[in-house]
C-alpha positions in Angstrom: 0.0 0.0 0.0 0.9 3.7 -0.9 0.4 5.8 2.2 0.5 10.0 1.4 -0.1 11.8 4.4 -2.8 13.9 4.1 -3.0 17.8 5.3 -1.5 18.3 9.3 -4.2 20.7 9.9 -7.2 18.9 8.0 -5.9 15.8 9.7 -6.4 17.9 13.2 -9.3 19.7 12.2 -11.1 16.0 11.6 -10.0 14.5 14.6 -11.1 17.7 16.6 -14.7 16.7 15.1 -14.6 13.1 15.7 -13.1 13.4 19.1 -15.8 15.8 20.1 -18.0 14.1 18.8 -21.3 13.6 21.3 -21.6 9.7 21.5 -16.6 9.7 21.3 -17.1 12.3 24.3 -19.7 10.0 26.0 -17.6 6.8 25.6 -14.2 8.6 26.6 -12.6 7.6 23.0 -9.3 9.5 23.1 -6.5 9.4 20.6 -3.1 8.2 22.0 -1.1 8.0 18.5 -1.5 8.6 14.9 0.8 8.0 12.0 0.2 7.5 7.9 -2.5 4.7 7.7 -2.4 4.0 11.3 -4.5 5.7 14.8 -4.2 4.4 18.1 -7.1 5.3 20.3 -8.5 4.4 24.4 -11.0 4.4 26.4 -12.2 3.3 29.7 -14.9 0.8 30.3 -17.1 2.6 32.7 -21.0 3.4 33.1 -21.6 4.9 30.0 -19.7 1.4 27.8 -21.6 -1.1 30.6 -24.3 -3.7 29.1 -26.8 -5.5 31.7 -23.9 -8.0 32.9 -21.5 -5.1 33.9 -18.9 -5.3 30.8 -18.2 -3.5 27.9 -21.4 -3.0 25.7 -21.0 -4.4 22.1 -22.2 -1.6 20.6 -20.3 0.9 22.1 -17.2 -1.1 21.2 -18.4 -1.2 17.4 -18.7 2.3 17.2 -15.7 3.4 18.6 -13.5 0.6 16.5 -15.2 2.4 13.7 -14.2 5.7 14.8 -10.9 4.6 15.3 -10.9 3.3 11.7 -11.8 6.6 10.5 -8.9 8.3 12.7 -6.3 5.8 10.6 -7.6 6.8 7.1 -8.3 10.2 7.4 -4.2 10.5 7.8 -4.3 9.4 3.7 -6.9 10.7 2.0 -6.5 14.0 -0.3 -7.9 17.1 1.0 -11.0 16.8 -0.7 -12.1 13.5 -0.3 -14.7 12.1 3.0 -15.5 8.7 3.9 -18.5 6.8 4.9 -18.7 3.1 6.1 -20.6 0.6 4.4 -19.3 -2.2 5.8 -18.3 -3.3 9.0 -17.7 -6.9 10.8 -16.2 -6.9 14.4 -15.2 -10.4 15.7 -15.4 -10.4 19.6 -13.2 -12.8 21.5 -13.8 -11.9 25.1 -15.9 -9.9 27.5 -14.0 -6.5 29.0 -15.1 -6.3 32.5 -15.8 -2.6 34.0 -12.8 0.0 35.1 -10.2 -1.6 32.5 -9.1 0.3 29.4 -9.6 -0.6 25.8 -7.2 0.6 23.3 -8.0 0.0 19.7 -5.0 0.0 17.0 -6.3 0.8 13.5 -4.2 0.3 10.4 -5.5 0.9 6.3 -5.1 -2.2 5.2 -5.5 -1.3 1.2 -6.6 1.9 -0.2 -8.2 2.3 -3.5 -9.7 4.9 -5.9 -13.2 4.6 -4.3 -12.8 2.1 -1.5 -10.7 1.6 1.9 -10.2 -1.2 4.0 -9.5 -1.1 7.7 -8.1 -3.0 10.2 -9.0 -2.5 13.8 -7.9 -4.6 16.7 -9.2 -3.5 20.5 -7.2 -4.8 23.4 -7.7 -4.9 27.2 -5.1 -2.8 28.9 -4.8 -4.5 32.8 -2.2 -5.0 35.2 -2.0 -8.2 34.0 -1.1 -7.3 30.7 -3.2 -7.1 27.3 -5.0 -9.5 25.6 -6.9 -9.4 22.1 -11.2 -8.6 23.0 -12.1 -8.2 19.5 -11.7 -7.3 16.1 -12.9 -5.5 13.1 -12.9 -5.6 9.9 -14.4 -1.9 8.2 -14.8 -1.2 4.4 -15.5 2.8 3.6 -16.3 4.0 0.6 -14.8 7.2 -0.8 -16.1 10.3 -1.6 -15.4 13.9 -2.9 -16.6 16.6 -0.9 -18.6 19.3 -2.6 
């Protein structure tokens, strides 16, 4: 894969937006690293990420390993393209229990004309040490802004 690396202060301007984004702010999503093709992102399992057996709600974790997907290409796209997902499968190995952290490690995979497809592992972050929870697999089309 080609990796360009897209404007610094687009790049910042779009994570500004995701990172504040209402439901990001909500879960705690923050970015940790970000490199062409590749974002690193946390957050910590707590009331708002809960389902009804006290660990990390399914959901939640689907959108935020999207989000994080999004951080990792928006480092390569030209300044006048967007991107939307159409496709997403996340693969979830384990439950993560309340108070640990999740970080989720995005990489672009392959990018094309019209089409990208990202990577997105999330990992409990314990004492113990980390272990794989789940992981994604996000296709997003691309698109030129008007």
């Amino acid at each position: 894969m080609t990796v360009v690396a897209g404007d610094p202060g687009r790049i910042q301007r779009v994570n500004e937006f995701v990172l504040e984004h209402a439901f990001h702010r909500f879960a705690g999503l923050t970015l940790r690293r970000q490199e062409p093709g590749k974002a690193v992102a946390r957050f910590r399992v707590d009331g708002n990420a809960l389902n009804m057996s006290g660990t990390l709600h399914a959901g939640v974790l689907y959108g935020l390993m999207d989000a994080a997907s999004f951080l990792a290409l928006v480092t390569v796209l030209k300044p006048e393209e967007f991107a939307a997902t159409h496709d997403i499968h996340v693969s979830v190995m384990r439950a993560v229990p309340k108070g640990e952290e999740v970080e989720l490690r995005a990489e672009v995979v392959r990018r094309g004309i019209n089409i990208a497809f990202i990577r997105c592992d999330a990992f409990r972050v314990a004492a113990a040490g980390e272990q794989l929870a789940a992981t994604a697999s996000v296709t997003k089309s691309l698109t030129i802004q008007a």
